[in-house]
N, C-alpha and C positions, 0 to 999 in steps of 0.2 A: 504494500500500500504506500503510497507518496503522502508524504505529509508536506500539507500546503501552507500560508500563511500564520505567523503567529495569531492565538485567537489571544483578545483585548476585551478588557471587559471595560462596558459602555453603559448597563441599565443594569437596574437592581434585579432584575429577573436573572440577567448572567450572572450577576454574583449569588442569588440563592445557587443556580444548579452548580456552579464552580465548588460554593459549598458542601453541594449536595454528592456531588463528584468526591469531594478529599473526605467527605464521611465513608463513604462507599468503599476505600479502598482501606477502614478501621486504622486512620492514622489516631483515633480517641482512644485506642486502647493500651495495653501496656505493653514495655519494649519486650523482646522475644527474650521466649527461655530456655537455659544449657537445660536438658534431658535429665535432672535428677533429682531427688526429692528425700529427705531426711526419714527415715522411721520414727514413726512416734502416735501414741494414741488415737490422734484425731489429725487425720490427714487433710493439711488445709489445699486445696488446688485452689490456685488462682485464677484470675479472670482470664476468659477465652482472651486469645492470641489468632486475629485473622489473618488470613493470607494477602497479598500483593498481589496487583496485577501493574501490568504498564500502565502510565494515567498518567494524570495533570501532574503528578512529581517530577517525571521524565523530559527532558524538553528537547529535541533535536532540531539540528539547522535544518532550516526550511529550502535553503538553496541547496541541500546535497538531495538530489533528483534520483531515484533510482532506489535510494538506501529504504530496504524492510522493517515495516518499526510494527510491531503485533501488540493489541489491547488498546490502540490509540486512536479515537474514531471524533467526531467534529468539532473540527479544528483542533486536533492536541489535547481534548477536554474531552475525560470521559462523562454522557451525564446519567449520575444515579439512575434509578429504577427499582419501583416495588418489587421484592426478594418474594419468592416462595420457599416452602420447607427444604424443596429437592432442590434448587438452586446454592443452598448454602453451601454445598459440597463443591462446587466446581469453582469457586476462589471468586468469581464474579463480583458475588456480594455479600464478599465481607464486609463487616462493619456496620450491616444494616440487619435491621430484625426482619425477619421473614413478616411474610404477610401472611394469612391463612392461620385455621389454627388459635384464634383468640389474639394473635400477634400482628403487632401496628406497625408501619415503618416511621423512619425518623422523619421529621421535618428539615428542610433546608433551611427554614429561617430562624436567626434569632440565636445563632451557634459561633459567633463571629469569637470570642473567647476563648471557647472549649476548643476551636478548631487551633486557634495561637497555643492553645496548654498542649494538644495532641502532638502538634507540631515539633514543641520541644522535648515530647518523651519517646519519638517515635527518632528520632534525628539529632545528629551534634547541631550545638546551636553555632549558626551564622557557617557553615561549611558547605562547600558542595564538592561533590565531585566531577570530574569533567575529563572526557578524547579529547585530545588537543594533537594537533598537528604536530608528528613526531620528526619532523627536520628544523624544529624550530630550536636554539640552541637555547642554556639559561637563562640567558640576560635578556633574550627575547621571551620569552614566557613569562619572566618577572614586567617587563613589558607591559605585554600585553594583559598580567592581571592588572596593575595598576590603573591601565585605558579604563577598567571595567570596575574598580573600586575595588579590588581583591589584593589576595597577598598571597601570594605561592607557599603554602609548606611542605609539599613535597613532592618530587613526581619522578615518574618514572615508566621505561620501556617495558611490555609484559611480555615476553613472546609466549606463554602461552595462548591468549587472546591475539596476539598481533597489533599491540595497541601501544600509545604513549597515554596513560595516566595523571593526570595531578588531583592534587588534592590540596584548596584554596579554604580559604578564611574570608568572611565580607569583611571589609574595612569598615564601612559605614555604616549607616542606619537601614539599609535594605533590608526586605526581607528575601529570604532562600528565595520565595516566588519570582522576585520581582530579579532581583542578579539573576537567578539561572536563565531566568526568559531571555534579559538581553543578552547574557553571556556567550548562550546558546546561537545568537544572531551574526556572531564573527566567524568572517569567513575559517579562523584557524582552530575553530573549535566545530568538533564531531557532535557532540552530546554532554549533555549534563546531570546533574540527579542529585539528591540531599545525600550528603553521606550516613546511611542509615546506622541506627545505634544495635546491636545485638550483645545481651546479657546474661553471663552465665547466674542463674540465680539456683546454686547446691548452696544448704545453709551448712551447718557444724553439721557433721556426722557421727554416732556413739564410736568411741574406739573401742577394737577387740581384739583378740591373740588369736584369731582367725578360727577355723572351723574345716579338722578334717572332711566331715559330712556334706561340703558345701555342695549343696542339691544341685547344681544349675551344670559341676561337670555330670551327672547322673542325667538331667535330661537330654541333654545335646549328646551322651554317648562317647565323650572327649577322648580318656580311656581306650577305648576302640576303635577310634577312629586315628588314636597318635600312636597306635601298634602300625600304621598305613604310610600317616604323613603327617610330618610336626614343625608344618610350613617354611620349615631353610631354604635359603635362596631368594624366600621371596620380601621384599620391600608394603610396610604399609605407613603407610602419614599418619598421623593424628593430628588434626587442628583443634588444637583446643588451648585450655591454659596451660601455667611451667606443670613438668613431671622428676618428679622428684629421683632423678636417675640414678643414685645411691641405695636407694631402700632394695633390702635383700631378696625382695622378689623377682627383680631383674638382674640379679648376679650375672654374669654371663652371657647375658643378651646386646647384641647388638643395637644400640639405642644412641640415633644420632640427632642431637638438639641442632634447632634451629630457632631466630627469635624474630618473627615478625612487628616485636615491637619496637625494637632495639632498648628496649629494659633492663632493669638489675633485677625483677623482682625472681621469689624464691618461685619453688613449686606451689601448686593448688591440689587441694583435692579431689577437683573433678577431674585433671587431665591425668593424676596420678592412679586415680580410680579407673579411668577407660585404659590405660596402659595397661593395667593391672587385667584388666577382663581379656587381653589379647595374653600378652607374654609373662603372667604368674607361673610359677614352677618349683617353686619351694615347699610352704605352706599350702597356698592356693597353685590352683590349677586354670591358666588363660588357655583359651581357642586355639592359641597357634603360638605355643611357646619358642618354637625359636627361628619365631618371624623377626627379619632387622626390622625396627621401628624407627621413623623421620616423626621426632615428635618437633615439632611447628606450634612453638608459642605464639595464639594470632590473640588471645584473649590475656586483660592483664585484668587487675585485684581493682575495685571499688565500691562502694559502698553495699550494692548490690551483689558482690559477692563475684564478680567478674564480669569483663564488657569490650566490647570489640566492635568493631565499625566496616563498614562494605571494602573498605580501603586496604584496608590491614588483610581482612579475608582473602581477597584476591591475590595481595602479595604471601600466603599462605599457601595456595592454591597456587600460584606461581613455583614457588618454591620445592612443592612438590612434584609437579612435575619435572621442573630441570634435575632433582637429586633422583630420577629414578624410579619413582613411588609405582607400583603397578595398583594398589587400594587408596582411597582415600577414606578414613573415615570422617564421619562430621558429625559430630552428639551436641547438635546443638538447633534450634527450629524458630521462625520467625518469616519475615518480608518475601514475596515475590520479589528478589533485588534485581535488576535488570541488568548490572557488571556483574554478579556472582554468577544468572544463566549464563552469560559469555562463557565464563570461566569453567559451568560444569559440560558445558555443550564441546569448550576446546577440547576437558578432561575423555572425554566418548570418544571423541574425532582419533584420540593418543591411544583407545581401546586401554582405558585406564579403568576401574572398576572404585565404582563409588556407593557409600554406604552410609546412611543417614537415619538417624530419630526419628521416629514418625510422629514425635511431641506429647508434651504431658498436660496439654490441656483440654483433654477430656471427650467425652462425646459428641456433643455440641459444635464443637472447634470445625473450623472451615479446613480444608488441606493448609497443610504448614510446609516451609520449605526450607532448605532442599530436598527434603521426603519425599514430596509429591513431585518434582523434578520428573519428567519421563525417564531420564538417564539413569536415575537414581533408585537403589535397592530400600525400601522404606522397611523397618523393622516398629514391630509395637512387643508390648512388653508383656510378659506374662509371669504368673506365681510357681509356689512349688505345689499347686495343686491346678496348673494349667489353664487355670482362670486368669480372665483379662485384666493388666492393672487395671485400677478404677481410673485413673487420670490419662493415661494412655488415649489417644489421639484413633479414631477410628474413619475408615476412607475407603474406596474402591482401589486407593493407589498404594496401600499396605501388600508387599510383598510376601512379608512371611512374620514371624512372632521367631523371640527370644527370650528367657530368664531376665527378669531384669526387676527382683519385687526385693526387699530384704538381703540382698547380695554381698556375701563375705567380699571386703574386696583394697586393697594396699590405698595408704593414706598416707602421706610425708611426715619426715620426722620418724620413720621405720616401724612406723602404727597400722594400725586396720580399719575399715570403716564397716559399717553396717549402712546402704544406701539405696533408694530403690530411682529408678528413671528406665525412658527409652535411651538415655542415652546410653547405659550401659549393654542396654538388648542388642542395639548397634555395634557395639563395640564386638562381641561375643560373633556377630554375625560378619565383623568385618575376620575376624579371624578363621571363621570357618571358610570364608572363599578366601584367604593364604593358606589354606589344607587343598582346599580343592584346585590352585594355582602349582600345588608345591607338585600335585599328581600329572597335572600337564598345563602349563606354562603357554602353550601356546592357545586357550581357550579364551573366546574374545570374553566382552561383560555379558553380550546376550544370554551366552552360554553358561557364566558362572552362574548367572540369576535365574536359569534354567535347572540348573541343576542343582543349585538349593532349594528352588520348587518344587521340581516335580521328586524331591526325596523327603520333603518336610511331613512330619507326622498332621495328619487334618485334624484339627479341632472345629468345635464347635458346631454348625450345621454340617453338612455335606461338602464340600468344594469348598474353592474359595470363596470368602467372605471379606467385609467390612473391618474385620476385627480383627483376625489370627492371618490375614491376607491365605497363603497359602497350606498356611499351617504350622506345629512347632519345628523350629532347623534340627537338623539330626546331621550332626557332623562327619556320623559313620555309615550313616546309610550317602551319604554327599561325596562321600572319599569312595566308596565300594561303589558307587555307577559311575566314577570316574574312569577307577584301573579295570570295568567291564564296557568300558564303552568302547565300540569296534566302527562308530562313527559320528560324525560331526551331533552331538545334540543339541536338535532343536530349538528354538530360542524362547519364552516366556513372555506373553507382552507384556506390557503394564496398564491397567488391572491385569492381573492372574487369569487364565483360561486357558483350557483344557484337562484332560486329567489329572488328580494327584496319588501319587503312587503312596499308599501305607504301609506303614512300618508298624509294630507291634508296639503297644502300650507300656508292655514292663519293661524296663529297662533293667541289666542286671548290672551288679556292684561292677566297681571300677578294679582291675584287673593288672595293672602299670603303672609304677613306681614310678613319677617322673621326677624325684627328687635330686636327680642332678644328667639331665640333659645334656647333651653335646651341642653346644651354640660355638660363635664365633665372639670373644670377645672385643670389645674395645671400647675404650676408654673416653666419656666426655670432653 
């Protein structure tokens, strides 16, 4: 589609649906959250987290002729529209109440406020992000923010995306609206966008001296499946926060830090905990204990318990793929962001296999992203009695289901956590395709996502579903159609469809001592 003239607002009707527009896309709600959730009595889940689409955030030059811009329909302005039940699932219309059902939609008017307050919780305030003309040198850049009231704070070339990046401060009283629109109108700039805010919100987790027992290598089969394959060779990313790469559950494992913040700060326990659900081997027992891991600090420590921006993400996601990465995982759910699809669309194009949260906010919740990604392997979370977490995020574009309720699992400072999230279901599931990588190497993502499907135990109804996607991952039933497959399998679309192949319910005891694995070491 060609996007024609910037659209200007002129009459108070354009500024209701403008407003009615940036409601739509749930910038009133709260910023995205890391996949994890503390045990405790009374589980609080927070307020739904809608999806993103392309819209009035995004603003592109109107003279680049030819260029594809998807969700962006008259003039650059998406305008609202009354939501039904079945509509809240396809990201359309988030942020607005369904209609039908005893449920009203929002009004446009009268929101001029709440949309200034959404604004600044959904986005760093006074920043945008901006494609700029990558032959242009520093001082031309500093340049040409200055023309535009801005002030360069960093940029740079992605060759993942094929892009030059910056990422700008307003200098003045503008607001994001009003600079990205003209910013967006020089000839040396691509595209522009709010630099969105994403927040890890894990609070404190109980420390423990860990748990032989720990259920979750029992449902995935771990044990059995790492008599097969106990993913060597293969490379997975973590974006998330620091991982405390001392603590003795990764003795010996390959674990090569990277910092997209360019920080001092220590490790977290969220990134220490999805680490922990890949390559434990000590006490605990990870997915794919002697997978090398690219942990990629994209998220750093505030208030909120950790927080990361589009900008960071991308140079994250950059990062992994020049080191290598054949997985990425991402335990973290929020915004439709229009530079992170670049970024997962480049990650496909590389035949890089990516693995995401399917989110902790609930039933309710519109698809969350990168989950709903088409590229992307969306994992939800389950117990030790194979029930759905409650807060677990349910969609047509849920892949498959993992443990991820009450999970033993490494905490910095050479401690334990007790912690439940998708984010950790994800993690476990980024491990199981470094098992099924480790058995052949040369299987694209179609195929990895394939073959985690059709070997996943089915819950719930019949087939796949809304809730368990495909079903629970079975790491051994995943590694045994691997070294029996005698040709290319099939690929899996997203949603899930066609048969799913079942595994038997009981699982028996764990049978493999992996208390001191054969990894490759090396040193931070």
């Amino acid at each position: 589609m060609r996007v024609g003239k910037m659209w200007r607002l002129k009459t108070l009707p354009a500024m209701a649906a403008l407003l009615a527009a940036f409601l739509s896309t749930g910038w009133g709600s709260q910023p995205a959250l890391a996949q994890s959730i503390m045990r405790s009595p009374n589980l609080n889940i927070s307020s739904r987290v809608p999806s993103f689409d392309h819209g009035p955030h995004v603003y592109i030059n109107p003279n680049l002729a030819g260029r594809a811009v998807t969700g962006l329909d008259r003039g650059n302005i998406r305008v609202g529209s009354p939501c039904s039940a079945v509509d809240r699932d396809n990201g359309d219309c988030s942020g607005q109440v369904a209609t039908g059902n005893n449920r009203k939609s929002k009004s446009a008017g009268g929101h001029g406020t709440a949309l200034e307050a959404s604004l600044a919780s959904r986005t760093i305030a006074k920043e945008i992000v901006a494609e700029i003309d990558g032959s242009l040198t520093s001082a031309q850049v500093d340049a040409l923010a200055r023309r535009h009231g801005l002030r360069r704070i960093e940029s740079q070339s992605f060759e993942l995306i094929g892009a030059t990046i910056g990422l700008f401060r307003i200098a003045g009283n503008k607001t994001v609206e009003t600079a990205s629109r003209e910013f967006a109108q020089d000839s040396s700039v691509r595209a522009v966008q709010p630099n969105f805010r994403y927040v890890l919100q894990d609070q404190k987790t109980a420390a423990n001296d860990g748990d032989p027992s720990q259920y979750a290598r029992l449902k995935l089969r771990l044990p059995e499946a790492h008599a097969i394959a106990d993913g060597a060779n293969v490379t997975v990313a973590v974006i998330d926060s620091g991982i405390d790469l001392k603590h003795p559950e990764f003795a010996g494992v390959t674990i090569t830090p990277f910092d997209a913040l360019g920080s001092k700060e220590g490790p977290h326990a969220h990134g220490t905990g999805v680490a922990g659900a890949i390559v434990s081997h000590v006490r605990l027992m990870g997915s794919a204990p002697a997978a090398h891991i690219l942990a990629v600090r994209a998220f750093g420590a505030s208030g909120k318990g950790g927080e990361s921006t589009s900008f960071v993400i991308l140079k994250g996601l950059d990062l992994a793929a020049g080191h290598g990465a054949q997985i990425v995982n991402m335990s973290f759910a929020g915004p439709k962001d229009t530079i992170i699809s670049r970024g997962l669309a480049a990650l496909a194009a590389r035949n890089i296999v990516v693995v995401a949260a399917a989110g902790n906010a609930g039933p309710k919740s519109p698809p969350l992203y990168p989950a709903a990604d088409a590229s992307v392997i969306a994992v939800s979370a389950t117990d030790a009695q194979d029930k759905l977490f409650a807060a677990s995020n349910r969609g047509s574009y849920i892949a498959l289901s993992a443990p991820g309720v009450d999970l033993f699992l490494p905490a910095p400072d050479d401690k334990y956590q007790i912690t439940s999230g998708t984010s950790f279901s994800s993690a476990y599931v980024s491990g199981l395709a470094a098992l099924v990588l480790a058995r052949n190497p040369s299987l694209k993502p179609d195929e990895v996502r394939a073959v985690l499907m059709k070997t996943a135990r089915d819950l719930g109804p019949p087939g796949p579903d809304d809730q368990f996607g495909a079903g629970e991952a079975d790491a051994f039933a995943a590694v045994s159609a691997v070294a029996a497959a005698s040709a290319p399998i099939a690929a899996a679309e997203k949603p899930a469809a066609g048969e799913i192949s079942e595994t038997e319910k009981e699982r028996p005891a764990p049978t493999r001592d992996l208390s001191a694995p054969t990894m490759a070491a090396e040193k931070p």
